[in-house]
LOZA-579955 format. One record per atom (N, C-alpha, C): residue in one letter; x, y, z. Coordinates in steps of 0.001 Angstrom, whole numbers, padded with zeros to 6 digits, always signed. Example, Ala and Ser with C-alpha at 12.3 -4.5 7.8 and 13.67 -1.06 7.14 Angstrom:
<gutors>
A+013190-005690+007800A+012300-004500+007800A+013200-003300+007800S+012850-002250+007080S+013670-001060+007140S+012900+000030+007870
</gutors>
This chain:
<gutors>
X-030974-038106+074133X-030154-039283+073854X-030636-040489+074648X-030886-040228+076085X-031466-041573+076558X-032515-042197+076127X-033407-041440+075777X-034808-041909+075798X-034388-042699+074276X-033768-042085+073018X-033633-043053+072112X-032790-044263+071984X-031892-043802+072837X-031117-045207+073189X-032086-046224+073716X-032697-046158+074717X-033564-046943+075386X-034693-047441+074683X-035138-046809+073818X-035858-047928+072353X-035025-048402+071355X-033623-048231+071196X-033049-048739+070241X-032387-049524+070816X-032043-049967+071910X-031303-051149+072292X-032681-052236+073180X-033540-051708+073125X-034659-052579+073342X-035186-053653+071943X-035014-052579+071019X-035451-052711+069602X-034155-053743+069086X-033051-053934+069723X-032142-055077+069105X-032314-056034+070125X-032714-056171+071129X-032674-057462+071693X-034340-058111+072203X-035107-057273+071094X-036216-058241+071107X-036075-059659+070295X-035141-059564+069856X-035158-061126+068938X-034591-062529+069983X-034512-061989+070992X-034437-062835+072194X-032990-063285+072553X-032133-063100+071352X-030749-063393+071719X-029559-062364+072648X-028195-062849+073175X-027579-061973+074065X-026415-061465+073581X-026370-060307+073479X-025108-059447+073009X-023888-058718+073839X-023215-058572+073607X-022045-057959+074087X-022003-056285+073727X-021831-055508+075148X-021959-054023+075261X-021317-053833+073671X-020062-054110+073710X-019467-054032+071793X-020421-054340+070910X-020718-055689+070629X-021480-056125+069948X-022848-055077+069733X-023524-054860+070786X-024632-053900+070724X-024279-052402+069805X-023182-051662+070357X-022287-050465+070199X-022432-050651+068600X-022032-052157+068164X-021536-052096+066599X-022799-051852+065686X-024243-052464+066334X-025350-052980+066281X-026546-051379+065993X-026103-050406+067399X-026869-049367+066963X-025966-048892+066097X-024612-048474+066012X-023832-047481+064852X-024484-047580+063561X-024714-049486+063190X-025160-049459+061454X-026310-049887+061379X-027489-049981+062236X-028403-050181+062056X-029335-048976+062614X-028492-047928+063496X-029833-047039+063808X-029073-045449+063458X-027628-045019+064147X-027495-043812+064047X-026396-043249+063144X-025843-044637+061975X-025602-043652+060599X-026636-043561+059675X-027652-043642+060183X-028992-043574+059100X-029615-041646+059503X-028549-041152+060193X-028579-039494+060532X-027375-038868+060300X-027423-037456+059730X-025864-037023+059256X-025088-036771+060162X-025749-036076+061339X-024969-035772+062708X-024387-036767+063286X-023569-037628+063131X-023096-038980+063948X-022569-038580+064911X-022518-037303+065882X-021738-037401+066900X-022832-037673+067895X-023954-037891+067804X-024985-038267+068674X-024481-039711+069075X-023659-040027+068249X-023692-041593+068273X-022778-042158+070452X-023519-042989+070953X-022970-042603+072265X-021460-043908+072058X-021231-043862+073123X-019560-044387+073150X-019786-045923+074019X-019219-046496+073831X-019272-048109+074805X-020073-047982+076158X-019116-046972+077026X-019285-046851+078428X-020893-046682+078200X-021085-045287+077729X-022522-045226+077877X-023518-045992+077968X-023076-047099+076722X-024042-048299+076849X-023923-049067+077080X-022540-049464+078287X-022870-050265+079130X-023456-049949+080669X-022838-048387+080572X-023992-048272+082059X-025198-048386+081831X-025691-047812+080766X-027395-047759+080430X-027432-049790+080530X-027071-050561+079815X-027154-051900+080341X-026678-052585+082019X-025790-052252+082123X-025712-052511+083603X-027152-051907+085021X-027640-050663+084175X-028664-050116+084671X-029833-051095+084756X-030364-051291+083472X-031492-051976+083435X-031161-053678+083449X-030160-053959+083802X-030164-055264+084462X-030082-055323+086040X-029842-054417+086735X-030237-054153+088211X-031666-053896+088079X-032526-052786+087037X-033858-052619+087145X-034303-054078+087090X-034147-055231+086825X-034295-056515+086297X-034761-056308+084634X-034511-055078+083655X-035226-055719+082266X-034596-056318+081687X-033098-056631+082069X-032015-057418+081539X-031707-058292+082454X-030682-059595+081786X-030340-060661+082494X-029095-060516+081743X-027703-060780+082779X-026909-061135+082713X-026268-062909+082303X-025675-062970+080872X-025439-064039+080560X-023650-064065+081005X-022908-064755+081743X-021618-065087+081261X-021156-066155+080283X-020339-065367+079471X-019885-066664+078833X-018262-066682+078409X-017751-067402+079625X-016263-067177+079144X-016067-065808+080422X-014975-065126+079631X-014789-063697+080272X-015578-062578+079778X-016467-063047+078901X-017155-062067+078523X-018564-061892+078335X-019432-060517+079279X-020598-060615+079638X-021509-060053+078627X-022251-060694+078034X-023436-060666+077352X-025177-060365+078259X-025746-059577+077335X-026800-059312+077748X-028112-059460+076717X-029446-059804+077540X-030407-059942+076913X-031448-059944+077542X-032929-059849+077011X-033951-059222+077909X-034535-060410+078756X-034563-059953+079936X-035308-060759+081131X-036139-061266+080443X-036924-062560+080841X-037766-063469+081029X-038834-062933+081637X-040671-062673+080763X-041128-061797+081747X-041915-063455+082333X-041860-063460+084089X-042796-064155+084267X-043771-064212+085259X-044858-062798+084642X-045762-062225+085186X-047088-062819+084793X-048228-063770+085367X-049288-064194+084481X-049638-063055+084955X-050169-062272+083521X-051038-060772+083564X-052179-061112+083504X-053371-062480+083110X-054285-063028+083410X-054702-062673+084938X-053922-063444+085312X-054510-063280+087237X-054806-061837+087936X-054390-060730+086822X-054169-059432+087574X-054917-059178+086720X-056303-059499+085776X-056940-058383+084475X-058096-057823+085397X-058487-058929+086676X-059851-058457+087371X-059377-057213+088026X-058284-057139+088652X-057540-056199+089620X-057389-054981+088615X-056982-054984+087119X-056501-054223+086612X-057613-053141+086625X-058482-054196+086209X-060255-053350+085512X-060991-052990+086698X-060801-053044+087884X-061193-052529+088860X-060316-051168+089231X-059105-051424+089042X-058177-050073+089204X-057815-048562+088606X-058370-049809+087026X-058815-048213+086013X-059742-047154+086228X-060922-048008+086894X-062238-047112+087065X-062029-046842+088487X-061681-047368+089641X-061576-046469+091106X-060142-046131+091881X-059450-045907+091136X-058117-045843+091638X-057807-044398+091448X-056548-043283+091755X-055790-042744+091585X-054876-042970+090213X-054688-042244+089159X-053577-042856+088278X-054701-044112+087885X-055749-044522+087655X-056274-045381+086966X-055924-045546+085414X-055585-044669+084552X-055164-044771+083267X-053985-045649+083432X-053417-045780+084245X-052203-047087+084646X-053207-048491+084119X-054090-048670+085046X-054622-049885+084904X-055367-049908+083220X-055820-049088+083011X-056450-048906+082047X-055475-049152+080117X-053747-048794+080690X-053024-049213+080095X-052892-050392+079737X-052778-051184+081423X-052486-052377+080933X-053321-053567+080728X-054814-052785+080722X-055780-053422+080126X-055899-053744+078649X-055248-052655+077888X-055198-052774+076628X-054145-054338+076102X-053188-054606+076877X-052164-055782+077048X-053100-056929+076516X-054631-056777+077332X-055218-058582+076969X-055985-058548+075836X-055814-059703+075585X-056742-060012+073782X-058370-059771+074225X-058487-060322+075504X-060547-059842+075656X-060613-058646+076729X-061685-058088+076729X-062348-057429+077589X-062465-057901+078532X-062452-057338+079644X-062515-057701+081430X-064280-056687+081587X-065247-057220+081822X-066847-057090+081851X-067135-057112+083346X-066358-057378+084341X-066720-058154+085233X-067105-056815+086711X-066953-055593+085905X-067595-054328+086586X-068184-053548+085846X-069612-052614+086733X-070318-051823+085630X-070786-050823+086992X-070817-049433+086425X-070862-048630+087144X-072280-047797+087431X-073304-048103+087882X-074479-046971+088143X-074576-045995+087744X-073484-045744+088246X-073070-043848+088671X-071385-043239+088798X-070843-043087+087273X-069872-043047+087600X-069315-041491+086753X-068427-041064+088004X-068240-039779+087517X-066705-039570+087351X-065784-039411+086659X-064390-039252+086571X-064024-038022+087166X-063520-037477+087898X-064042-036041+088858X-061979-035847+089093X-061541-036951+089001X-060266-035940+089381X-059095-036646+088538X-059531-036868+086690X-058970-037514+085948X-057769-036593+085596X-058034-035175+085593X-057490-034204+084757X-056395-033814+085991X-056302-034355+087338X-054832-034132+088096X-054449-035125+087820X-054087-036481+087344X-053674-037447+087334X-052394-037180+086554X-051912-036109+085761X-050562-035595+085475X-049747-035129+087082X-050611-033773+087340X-049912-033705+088501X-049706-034719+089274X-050566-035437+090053X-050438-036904+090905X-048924-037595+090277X-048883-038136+089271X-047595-038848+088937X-046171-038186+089278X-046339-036190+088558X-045255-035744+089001X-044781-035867+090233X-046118-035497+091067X-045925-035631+092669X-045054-036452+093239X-045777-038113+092554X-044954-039318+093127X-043685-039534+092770X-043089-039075+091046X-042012-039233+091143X-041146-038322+092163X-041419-036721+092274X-040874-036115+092868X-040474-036904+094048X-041573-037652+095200X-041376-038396+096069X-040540-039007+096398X-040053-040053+095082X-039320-040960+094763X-037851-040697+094609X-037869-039599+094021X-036822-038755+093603X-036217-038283+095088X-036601-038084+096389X-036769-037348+097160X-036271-035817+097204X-036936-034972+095972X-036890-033734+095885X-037807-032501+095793X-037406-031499+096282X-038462-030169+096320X-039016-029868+095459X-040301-029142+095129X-041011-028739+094013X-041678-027153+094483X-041829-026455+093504X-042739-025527+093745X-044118-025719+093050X-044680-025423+093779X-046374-025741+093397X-046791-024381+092656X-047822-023889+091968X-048316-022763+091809X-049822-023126+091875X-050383-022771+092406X-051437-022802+093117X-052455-021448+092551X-053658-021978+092189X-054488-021070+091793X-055586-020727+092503X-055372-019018+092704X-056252-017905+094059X-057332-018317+093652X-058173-017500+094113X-059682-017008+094178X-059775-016000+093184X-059118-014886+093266X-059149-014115+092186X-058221-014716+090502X-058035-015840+090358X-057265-016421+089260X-055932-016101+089105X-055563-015917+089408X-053857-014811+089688X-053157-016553+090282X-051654-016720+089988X-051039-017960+090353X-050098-018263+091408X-050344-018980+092173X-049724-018340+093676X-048242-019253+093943X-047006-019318+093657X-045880-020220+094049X-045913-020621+095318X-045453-021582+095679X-045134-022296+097250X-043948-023391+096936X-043219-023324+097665X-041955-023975+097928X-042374-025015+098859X-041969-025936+098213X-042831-026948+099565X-041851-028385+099176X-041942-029379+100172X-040999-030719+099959X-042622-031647+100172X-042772-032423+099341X-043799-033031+098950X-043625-034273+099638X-044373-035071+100448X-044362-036357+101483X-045247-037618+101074X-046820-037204+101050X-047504-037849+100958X-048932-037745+100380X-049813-038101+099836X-050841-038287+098984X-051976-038503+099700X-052885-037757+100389X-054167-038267+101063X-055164-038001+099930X-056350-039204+100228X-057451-039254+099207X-058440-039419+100438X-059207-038373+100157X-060865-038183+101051X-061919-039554+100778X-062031-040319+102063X-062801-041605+101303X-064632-041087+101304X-064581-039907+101235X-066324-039198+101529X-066076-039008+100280X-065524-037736+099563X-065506-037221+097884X-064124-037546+097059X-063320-038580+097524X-062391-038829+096668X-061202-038263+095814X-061597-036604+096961X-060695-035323+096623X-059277-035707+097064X-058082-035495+096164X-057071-035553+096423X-056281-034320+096918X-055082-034917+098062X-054804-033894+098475X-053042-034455+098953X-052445-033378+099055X-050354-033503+098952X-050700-032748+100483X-050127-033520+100983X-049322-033573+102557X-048230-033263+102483X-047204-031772+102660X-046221-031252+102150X-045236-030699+103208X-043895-030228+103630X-043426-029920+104208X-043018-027675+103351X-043960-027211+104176X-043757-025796+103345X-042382-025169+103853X-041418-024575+103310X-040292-023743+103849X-040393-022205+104337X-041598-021740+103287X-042068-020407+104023X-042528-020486+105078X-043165-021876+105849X-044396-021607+106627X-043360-022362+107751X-042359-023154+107572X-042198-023977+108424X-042918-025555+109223X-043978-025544+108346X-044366-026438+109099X-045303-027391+107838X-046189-028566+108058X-046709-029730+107202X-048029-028515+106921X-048477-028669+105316X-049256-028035+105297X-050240-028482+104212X-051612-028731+103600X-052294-029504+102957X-052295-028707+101923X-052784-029324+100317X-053042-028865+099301X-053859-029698+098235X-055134-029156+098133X-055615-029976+097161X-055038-029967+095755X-055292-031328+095227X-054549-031099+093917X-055288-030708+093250X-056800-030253+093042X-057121-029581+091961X-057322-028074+092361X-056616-027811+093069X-056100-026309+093300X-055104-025732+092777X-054074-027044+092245X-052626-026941+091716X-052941-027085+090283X-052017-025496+089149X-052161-025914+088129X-051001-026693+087705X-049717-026180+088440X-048807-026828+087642X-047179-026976+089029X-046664-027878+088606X-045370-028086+089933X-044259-028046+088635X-042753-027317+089919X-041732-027176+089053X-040801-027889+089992X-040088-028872+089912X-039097-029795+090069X-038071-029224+090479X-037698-028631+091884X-036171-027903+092256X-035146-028036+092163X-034780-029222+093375X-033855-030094+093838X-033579-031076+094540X-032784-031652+094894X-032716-032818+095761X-032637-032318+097160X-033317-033101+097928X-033339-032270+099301X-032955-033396+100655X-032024-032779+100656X-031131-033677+102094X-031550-034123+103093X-033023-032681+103775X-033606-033630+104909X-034833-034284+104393X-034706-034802+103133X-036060-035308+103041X-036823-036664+104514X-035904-037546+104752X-036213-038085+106006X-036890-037820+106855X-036169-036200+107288X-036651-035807+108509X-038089-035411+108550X-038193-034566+107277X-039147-034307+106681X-040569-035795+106683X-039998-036903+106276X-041287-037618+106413X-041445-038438+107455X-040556-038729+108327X-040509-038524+109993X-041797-037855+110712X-041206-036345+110523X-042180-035511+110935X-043611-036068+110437X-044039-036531+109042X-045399-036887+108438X-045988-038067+109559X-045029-038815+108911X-045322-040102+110095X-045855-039976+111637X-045184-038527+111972X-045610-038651+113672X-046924-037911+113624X-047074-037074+112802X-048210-036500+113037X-049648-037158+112547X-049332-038097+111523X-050698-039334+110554X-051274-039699+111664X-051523-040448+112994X-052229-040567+113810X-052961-039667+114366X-052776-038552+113855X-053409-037145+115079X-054454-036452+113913X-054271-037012+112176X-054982-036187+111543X-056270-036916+111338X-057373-036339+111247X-058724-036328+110735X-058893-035860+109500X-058704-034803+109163X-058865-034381+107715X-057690-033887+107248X-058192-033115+106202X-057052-032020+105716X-057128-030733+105816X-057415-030187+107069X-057518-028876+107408X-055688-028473+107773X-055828-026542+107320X-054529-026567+107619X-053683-027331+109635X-052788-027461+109319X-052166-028671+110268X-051420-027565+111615X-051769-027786+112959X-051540-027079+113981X-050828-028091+114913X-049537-028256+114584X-048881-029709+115373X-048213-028971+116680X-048868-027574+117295X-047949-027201+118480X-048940-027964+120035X-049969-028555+119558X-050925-028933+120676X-051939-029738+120044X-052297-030697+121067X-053628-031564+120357X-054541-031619+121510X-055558-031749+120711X-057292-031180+120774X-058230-032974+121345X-058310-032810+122769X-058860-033935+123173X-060623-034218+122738X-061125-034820+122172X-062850-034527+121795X-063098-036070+122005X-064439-036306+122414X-065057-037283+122661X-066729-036880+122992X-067451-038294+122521X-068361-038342+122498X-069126-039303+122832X-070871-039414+123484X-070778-041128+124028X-072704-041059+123278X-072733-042335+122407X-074122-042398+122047X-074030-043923+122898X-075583-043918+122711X-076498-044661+122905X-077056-045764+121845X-076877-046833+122048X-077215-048259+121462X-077565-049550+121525X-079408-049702+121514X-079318-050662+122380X-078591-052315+121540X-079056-053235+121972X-078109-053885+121575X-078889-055225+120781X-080014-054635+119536X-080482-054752+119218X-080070-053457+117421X-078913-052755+118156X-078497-051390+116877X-077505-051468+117017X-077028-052617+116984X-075219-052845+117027X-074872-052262+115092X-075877-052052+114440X-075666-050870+113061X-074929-050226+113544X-075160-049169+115028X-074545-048405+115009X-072916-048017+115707X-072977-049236+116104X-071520-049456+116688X-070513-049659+115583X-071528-050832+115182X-070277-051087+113805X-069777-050178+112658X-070588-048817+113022X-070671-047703+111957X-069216-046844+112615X-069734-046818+113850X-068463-046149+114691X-066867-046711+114491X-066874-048111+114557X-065568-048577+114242X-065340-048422+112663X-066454-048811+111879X-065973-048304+110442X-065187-047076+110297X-065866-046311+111062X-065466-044382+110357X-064747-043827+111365X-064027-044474+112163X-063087-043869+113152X-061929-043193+112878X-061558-044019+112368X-060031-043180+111681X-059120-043228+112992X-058470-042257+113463X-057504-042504+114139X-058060-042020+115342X-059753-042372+115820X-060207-042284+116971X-060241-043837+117803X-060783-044132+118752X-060873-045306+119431X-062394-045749+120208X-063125-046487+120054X-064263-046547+120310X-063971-047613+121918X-065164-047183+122821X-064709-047668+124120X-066362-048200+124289X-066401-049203+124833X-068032-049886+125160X-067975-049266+126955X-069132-048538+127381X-069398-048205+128447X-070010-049042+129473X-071077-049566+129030X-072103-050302+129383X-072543-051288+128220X-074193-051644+128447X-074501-052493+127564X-075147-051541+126469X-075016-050010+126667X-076430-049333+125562X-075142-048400+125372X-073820-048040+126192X-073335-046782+126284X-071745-047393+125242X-071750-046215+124117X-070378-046514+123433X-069610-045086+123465X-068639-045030+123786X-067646-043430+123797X-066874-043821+122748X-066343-042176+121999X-065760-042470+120646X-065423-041321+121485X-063714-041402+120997X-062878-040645+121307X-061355-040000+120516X-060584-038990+120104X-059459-039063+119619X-059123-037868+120486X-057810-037665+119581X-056564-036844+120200X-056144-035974+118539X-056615-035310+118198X-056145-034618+116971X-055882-033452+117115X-055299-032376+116185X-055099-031455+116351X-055700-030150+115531X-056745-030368+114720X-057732-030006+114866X-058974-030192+114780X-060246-030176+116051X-061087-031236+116390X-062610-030418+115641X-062042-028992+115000X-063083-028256+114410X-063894-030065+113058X-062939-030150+112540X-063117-031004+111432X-064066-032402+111797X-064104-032711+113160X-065181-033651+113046X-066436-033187+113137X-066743-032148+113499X-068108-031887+113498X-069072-032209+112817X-069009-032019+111354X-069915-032619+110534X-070098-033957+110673X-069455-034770+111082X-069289-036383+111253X-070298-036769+112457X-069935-035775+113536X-070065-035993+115308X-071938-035486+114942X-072180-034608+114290X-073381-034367+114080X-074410-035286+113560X-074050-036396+113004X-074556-037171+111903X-075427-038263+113190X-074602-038204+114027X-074907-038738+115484X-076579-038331+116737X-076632-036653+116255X-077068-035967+116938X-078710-037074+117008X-078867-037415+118246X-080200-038065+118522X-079911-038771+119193X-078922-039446+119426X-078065-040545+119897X-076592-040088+120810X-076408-039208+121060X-075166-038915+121257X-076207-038531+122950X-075325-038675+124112X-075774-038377+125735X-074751-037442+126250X-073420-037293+125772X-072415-037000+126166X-071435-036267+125268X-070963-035036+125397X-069655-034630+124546X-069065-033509+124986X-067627-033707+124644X-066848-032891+125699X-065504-032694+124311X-064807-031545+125051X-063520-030901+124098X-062705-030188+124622X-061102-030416+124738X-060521-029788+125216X-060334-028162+124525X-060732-028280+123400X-061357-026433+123063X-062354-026455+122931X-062702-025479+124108X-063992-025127+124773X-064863-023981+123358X-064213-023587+122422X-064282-023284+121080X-065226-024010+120437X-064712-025217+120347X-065490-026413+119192X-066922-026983+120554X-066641-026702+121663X-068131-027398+122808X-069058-026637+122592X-068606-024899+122313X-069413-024028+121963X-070278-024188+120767X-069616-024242+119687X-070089-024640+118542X-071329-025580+118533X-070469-026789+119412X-071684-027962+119070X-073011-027768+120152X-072999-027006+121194X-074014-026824+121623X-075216-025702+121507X-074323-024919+120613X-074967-023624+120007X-075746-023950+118913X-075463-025081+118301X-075678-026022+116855X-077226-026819+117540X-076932-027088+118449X-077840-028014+119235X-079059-027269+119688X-078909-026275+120199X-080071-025142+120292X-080768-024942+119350X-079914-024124+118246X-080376-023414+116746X-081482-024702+116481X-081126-025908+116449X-081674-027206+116099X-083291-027660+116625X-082604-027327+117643X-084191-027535+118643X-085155-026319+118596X-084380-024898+118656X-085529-024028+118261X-086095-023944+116995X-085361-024907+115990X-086188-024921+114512X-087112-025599+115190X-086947-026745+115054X-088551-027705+115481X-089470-027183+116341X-088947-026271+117343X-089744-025913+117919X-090795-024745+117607X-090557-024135+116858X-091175-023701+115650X-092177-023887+115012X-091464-025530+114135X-091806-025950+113736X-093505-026811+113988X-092994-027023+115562X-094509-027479+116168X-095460-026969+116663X-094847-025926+116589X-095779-024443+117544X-096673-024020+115994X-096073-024237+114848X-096791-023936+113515X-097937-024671+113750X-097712-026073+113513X-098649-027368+113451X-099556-027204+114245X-099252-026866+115244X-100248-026411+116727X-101321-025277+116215X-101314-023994+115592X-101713-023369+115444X-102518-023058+114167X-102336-024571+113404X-103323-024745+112011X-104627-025179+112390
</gutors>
């Protein structure tokens, strides 16, 4: 019933004039729902004046008075959609939910040309259902169960209160920042791991719930599962003379919720506080030639990187002992 109400009382006040909840009432009865035998579909005043009182708070209606009696008719749109076609056509092709932009690209009489892509791969078009459910759920502030697909193909449920939306700016993989009830605690999920979410209920502590998100967003690096009982001190110090300020400025680019500290005139320390510091490694490595200094409050991940550092040097070394012997 809503959804046809909501094109049929759209469908009478496109002619731009303002009607009265009655007036409307009289308007769908003989123009839309005795044209069906079932007339008890037909809805009653109230109905359609909350459904109007509704979408004149949404703003798609404007309230006319006239006299004692309130008339309605469709807002005034006054959006230049011109100024937004460059924004649009940029949003279709690199955004989340880009078929949004891509919608309201169809709105303008020309083509927007003004991007062209090298290399372009649509890689996570086919979650963009899930993604929306997600957000309304958000919006909604209610629980969902996820079902989640194993390794062996078999479909796995999780009860989870859904928070927030991280997108990987390396592969553009999307991923739900979630509050789990089995697990107790914030826990990651890629969305193309998820085949399908089921809509629970409304959930009371949702707040607390994104509270908790909020305190912990400074401490994350990636999306590895989330260990918020302790955080993981790591730091590192390269070398730059000052003539490769490239590489400083690379450091403040890709920090994230680390902090870059100038030592000297050649010496820069990069430092965070996360809670788990396994996940920079691949990053901290990218460094290796340049790096003088690195330290970790799990002596776990120091291991790693200096065991990494060996393996490294005895390749080449190898490697030159070959060359040597041709």
């Amino acid at each position: 019933m809503d959804i046809t109400l909501h094109f049929y009382l759209l469908d009478i006040l496109a002619d731009g004039k303002a009607y009265s909840a009655a007036e409307l009432l009289e308007l769908l009865s003989g123009r839309y729902f005795n044209c069906f035998d079932n007339r008890l579909r037909q809805p009653d005043e109230s109905t359609v004046r909350n459904k109007l009182n509704e979408y004149t708070a949404l703003g798609m209606l404007r309230l006319v008075k006239q006299g004692r009696r309130n008339l309605y008719c469709l807002a005034r749109d006054e959006v230049n959609w011109r100024s937004w076609q460059l924004a649009c056509a940029f949003f279709s092709e690199a955004a989340p939910l880009g078929e949004v932009g891509s919608y309201l690209l169809d709105k303008f009489a020309e083509d927007c040309e003004a991007f062209a892509f090298k290399h372009h791969f649509i890689l996570y078009t086919m979650d963009s259902r899930l993604l929306f459910e997600l957000l309304e759920a958000m919006n909604s502030r209610q629980s969902v169960t996820l079902y989640r697909c194993d390794k062996d193909g078999s479909s796995i449920p999780q009860y989870v209160c859904p928070l927030k939306i991280y997108c990987s700016t390396r592969t553009g993989r999307q991923y739900l920042l979630s509050y789990s009830y089995a697990a107790r605690k914030l826990l990651f999920n890629r969305l193309d791991h998820i085949e399908s979410i089921e809509v629970k209920r409304a959930e009371g502590r949702y707040e607390e719930f994104l509270q908790l998100a909020k305190e912990v967003a400074p401490h994350i690096w990636g999306a590895g599962m989330l260990r918020t009982d302790r955080l993981e001190e790591i730091s590192f110090t390269v070398e730059a003379a000052a003539d490769e300020q490239f590489i400083v400025q690379r450091l403040e680019r890709e920090k994230r919720c680390g902090t870059v500290q100038q030592l000297d005139a050649e010496h820069y320390c990069f430092s965070a506080a996360v809670y788990d510091a396994r996940e920079l490694l691949p990053w901290i490595r990218t460094f290796i030639g340049r790096i003088t200094a690195f330290s970790c409050s799990n002596e776990e991940i120091e291991r790693i990187f200096y065991d990494d550092l060996e393996q490294t040097a005895a390749y080449y070394l190898q490697e030159v002992q070959a060359d040597g012997e041709k």
